[in-house]
C-alpha positions in Angstrom: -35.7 -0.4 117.3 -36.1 -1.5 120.9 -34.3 -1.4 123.8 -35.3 -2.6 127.4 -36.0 -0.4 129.8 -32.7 -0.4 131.6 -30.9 0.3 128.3 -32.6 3.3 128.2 -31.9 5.0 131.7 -28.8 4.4 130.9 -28.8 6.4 127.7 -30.6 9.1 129.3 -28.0 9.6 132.1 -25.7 9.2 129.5 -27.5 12.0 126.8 -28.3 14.5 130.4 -24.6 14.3 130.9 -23.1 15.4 127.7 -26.1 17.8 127.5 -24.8 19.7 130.5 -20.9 19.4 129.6 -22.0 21.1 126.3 -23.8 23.7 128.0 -21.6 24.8 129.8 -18.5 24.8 127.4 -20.0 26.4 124.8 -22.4 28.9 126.5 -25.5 26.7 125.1 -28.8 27.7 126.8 -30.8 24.2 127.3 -34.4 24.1 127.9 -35.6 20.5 128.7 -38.9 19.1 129.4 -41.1 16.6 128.6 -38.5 14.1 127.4 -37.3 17.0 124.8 -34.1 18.9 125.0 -34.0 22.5 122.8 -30.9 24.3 122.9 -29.4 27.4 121.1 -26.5 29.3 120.5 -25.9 32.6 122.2 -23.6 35.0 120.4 -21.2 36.4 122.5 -19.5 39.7 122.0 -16.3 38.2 120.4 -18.7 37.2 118.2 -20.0 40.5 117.3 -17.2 42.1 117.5 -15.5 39.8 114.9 -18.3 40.1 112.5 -17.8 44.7 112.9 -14.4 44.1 112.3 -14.9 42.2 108.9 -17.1 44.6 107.9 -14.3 47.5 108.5 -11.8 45.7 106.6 -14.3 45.3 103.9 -14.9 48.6 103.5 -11.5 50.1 104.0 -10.7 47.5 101.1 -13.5 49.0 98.9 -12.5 52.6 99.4 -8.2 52.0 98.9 -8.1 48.6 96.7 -5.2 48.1 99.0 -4.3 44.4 99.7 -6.2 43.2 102.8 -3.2 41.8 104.4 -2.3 45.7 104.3 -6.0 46.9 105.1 -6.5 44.5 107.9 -2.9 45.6 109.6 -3.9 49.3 109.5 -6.9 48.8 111.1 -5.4 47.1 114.1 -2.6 49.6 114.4 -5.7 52.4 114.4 -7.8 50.2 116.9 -10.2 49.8 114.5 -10.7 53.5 113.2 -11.7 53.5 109.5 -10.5 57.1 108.9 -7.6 56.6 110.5 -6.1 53.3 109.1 -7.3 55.0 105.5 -4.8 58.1 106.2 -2.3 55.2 107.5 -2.4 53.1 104.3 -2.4 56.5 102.0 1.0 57.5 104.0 2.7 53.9 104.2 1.5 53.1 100.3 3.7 56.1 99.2 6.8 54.9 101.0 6.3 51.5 99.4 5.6 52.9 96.1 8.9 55.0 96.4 10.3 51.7 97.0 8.8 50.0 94.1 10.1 52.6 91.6 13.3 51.2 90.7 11.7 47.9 89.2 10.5 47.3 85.6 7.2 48.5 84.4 7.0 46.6 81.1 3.6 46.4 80.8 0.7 49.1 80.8 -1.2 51.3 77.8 -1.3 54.3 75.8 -4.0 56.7 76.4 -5.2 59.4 73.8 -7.7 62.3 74.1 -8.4 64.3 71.0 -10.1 67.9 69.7 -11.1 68.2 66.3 -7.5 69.8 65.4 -5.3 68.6 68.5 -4.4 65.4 70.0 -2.9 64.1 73.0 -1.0 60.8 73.7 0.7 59.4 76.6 2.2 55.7 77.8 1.4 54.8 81.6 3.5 51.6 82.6 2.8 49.2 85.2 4.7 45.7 86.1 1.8 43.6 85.4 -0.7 43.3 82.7 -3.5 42.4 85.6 -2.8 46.2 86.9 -3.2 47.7 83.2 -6.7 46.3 83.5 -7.6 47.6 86.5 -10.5 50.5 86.6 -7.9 52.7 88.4 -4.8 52.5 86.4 -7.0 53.3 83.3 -8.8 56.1 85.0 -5.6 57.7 85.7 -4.5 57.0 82.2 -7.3 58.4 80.4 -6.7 62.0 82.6 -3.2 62.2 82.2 -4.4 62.5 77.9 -6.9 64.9 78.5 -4.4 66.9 81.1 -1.8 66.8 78.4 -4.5 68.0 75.6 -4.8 71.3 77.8 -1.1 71.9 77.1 -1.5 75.7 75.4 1.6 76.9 73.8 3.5 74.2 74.8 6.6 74.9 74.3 6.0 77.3 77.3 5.0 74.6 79.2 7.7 71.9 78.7 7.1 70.4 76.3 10.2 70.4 73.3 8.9 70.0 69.6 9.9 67.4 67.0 9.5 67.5 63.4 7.9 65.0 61.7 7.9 67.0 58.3 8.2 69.8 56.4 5.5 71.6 58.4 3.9 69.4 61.0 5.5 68.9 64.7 4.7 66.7 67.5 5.4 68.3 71.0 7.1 65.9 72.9 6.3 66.7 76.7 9.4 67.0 79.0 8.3 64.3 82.6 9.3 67.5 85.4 7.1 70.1 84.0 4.0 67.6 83.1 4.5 66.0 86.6 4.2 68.9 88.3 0.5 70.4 87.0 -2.5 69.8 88.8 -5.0 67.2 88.1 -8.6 66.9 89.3 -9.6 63.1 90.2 -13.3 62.4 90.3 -13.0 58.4 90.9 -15.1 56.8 93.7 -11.8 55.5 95.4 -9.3 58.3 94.6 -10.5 61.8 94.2 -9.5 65.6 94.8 -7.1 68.3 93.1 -3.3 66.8 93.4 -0.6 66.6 90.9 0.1 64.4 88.0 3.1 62.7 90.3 1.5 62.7 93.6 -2.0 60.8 91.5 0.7 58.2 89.7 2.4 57.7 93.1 -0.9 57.4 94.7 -2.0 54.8 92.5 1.2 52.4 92.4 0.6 52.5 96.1 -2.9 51.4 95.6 -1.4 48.6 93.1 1.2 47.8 95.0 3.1 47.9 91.9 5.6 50.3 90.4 3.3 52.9 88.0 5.4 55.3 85.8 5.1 57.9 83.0 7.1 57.0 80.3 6.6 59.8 77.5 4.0 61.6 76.2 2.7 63.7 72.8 1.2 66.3 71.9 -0.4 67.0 68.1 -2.2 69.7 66.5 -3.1 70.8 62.6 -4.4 73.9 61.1 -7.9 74.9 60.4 -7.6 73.1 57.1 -6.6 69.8 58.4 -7.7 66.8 60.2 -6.0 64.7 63.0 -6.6 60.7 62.2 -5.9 58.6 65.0 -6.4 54.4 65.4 -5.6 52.4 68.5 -5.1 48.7 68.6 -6.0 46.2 71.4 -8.5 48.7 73.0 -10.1 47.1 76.0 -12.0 51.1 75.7 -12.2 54.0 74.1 -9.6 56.3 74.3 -6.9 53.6 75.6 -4.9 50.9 73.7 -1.4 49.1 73.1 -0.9 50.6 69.9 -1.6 53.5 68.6 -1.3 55.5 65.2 -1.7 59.3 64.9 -1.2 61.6 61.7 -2.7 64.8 60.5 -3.7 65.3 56.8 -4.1 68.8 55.2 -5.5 70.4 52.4 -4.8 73.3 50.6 -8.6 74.2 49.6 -10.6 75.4 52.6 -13.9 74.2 51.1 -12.7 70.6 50.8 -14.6 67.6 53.1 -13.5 67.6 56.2 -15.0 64.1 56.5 -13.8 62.4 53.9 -10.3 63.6 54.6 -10.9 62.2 58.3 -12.0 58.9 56.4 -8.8 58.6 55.1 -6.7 59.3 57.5 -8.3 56.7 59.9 -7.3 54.1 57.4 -3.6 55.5 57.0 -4.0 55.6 60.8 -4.5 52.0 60.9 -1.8 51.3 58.2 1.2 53.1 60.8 -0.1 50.6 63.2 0.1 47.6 60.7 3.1 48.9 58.6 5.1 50.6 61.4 7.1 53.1 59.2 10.0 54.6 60.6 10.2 57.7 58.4 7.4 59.5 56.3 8.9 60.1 53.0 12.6 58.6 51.9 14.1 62.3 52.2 13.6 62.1 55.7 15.4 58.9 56.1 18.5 60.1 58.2 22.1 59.7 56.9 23.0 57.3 59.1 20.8 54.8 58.9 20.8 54.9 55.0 24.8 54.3 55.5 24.1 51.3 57.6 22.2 50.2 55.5 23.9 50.5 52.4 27.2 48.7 54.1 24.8 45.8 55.1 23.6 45.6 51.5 26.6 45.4 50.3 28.4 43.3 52.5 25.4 40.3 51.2 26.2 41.6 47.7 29.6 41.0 47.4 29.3 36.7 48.8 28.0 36.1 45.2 31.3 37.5 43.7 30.0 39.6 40.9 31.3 42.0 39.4 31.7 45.6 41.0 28.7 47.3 38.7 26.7 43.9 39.0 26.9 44.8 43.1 26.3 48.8 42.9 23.1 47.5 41.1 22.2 44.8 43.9 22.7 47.5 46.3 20.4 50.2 44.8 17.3 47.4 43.8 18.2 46.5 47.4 17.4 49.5 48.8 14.8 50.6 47.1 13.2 47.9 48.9 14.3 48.9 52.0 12.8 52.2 51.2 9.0 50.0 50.8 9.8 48.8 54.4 10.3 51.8 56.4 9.3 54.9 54.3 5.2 55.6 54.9 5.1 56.9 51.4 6.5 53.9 50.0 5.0 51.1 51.6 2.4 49.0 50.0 -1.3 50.5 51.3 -2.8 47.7 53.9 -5.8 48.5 52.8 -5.3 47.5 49.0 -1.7 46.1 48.4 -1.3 46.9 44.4 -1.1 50.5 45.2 1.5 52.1 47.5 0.4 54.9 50.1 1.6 58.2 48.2 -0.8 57.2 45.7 -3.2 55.8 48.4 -3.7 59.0 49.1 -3.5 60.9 46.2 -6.3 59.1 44.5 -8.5 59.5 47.8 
């Protein structure tokens, strides 16, 4: 396109103008000569200084997982001191996190560490299933099993046994005296010798979510029996949402261990499926069978039999029940025509 000459002075005043406006504004340097204008940007120490400062806040949020809002504030409060504003989150996240304990931690997982003849298994909650996933929380999960599979002699230790039959117990660990043994953390963002509360009080700071210990078991068999253990929903090994433990023994030595261990991973995964409430109907507590039988009853009697024709409702009544809670009585998930007693039995 053409313009007359006088068209284009004028642009040229017009282009020098803003040229020099912009320079100086902006801190452009401007180079011009031979009808050709080259500029460029200078960076100024804001600049540079803004670009150190993201980097700081990036790697304060690598090393704490804390939430930048929080990671950028202890920076500024530390003038920028990396060391410092980590010591200044670690402090500040365990007020919050004292603050956080009195809300609801719902969600979370079960973690389970195991020897050939002991077992460990303990619930970590959180409020959120996003924190359950997180690298952290299972890290801490997953050591608070194998701490609790160290437990020797535990009822020394506090930890109160139940039984669960004629033989076998589950030690049930008591929160004080878990909470208060040490625990060596090896994780790129939390590490060193603490104690089990100080690590879950570390972490919810870290999550910015309440973290708790809810309960926690301990299981062991003789020399002639096999723990079986199955966890459902495992997003890895060793941690789930559900989880089923037994033990199995035998009363000849020389018998398989293996095969025993076969079949107690499959009545493993039955508990899960089933969810039992008793292991055999002996063990079904007075109360409940009382309950029961008064709830039974009470449906029997709206048909308006006769009293024997009820007693007999009641009892074929039960003995249903019996299928739905007692582990020995249930149909076997694995192949329905048989029930588990005889599951195992044949096996």
């Amino acid at each position: 396109m053409a313009f007359p000459r006088a068209t284009k002075r004028f642009l040229g005043t017009i282009l020098h103008n803003r040229l020099l406006n912009t320079c100086s504004n902006a801190d452009f340097r401007c180079v011009v000569g031979g009808g050709l204008a080259i500029f460029s940007r200078s960076l100024s120490a804001e600049a540079a200084s803004s670009s150190s400062q993201m980097n700081l806040i990036k790697q304060l949020r690598e090393r704490t997982s804390a939430p930048i809002k929080d990671v950028k504030t202890a920076l500024i409060q530390c003038n920028w001191d990396i060391e410092a504003a980590q010591k200044d989150l670690r402090k500040r996240g365990k007020v919050l996190a004292s603050k956080k304990s009195a809300r609801t931690a719902a969600e979370g997982l079960l973690a389970l560490a195991q020897t050939e003849n002991k077992a460990a298994l303990i619930e970590l909650n959180c409020e959120t299933d996003f924190v359950a996933r997180n690298d952290i929380f299972q890290y801490l999960a997953m050591c608070l099993a194998k701490q609790a599979l160290l437990f020797e002699g535990a009822s020394q230790q506090g930890a109160a046994p139940v039984y669960v039959g004629p033989e076998n117990l589950v030690w049930v660990m008591r929160q004080q005296s878990f909470q208060d043994l040490k625990l060596c953390l090896e994780h790129p963002k939390i590490s060193g010798e603490t104690t089990v509360q100080n690590a879950i009080t570390e972490v919810a700071a870290m999550m910015g979510e309440n973290v708790k210990l809810r309960r926690g078991f301990v299981m062991s068999t003789s020399l002639n029996g096999a723990i079986s253990t199955y966890l459902h929903t495992s997003p890895q090994p060793g941690l789930g949402r559900i989880a089923g433990l037994l033990t199995l023994e035998v009363e000849d030595a020389n018998s398989q261990l293996d095969a025993l261990q076969r079949v107690g991973s499959e009545l493993a995964m039955h508990v899960v499926a089933a969810k039992p409430l008793f292991l055999t109907k002996d063990l079904v507590s007075s109360d409940a069978l009382e309950s029961e039988r008064e709830i039974l009853k009470s449906q029997a009697e709206i048909t308006g039999k006769s009293q024997m024709a009820i007693d007999k409702m009641v009892e074929g009544r039960l003995r249903k029940y019996f299928e739905d809670v007692v582990l020995m009585e249930q149909k076997f998930v694995m192949n329905d025509t048989i029930n588990v007693k005889i599951a195992q039995r044949g096996k």
